[in-house]
Phi, psi and omega in degrees: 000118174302108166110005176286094168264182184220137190234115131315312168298331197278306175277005187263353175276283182324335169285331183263328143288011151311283186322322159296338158312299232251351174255342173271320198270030143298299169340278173328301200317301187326324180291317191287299171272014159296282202332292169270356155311319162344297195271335283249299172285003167274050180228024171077173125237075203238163180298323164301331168284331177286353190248344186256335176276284170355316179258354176288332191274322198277344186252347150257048162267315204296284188314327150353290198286313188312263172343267158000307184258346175289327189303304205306317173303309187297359183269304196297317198284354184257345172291322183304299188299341182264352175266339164303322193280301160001294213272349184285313192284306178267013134312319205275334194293309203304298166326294172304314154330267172333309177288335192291320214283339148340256160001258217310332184275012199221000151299132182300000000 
């Protein structure tokens, strides 16, 4: 492809901001469930409370998981990028090889 370039570096810089994403919104997540580990026993056990804690839990398991499998993709994708950039650089390493030896059989 003509005009392609590949920045390795560029890209392991974008893989270290991923990781910074995926460490704040760990963070966060953290905050959020002390925050609500808070509450855990306010809801009674009287009948509204056995039917409102029960769906209060099932629904910050769900955001739980939800948050959660979002950290993990920003893991694997900041993994990605640096092993594309790995594999770019010793591509080129390869290439760049390949050419010296090139060179070197067509001296006279």
């Amino acid at each position: 492809m003509a005009g392609l370039q590949i920045d390795p570096e560029g890209m392991r810089r974008s893989a270290d901001g991923l990781d910074a994403a995926k460490d704040e919104v760990q963070a966060l997540l953290d905050q959020f469930t002390a925050a609500l580990a808070e509450y855990a026993d306010a809801f009674g056990g009287d009948m509204v409370g056995s039917i409102a804690g029960p769906a209060h839990e099932e629904c910050v398991a769900v955001a739980t998981e939800c948050f959660t499998s979002n950290i993990e993709a920003l893991e694997a994708y900041s993994q990605d990028l640096r092993e594309m950039a790995d594999e770019h650089e010793a591509n080129d390493a390869e290439v760049a090889k390949s050419f010296t030896t090139i060179h070197g059989g067509l001296k006279p």
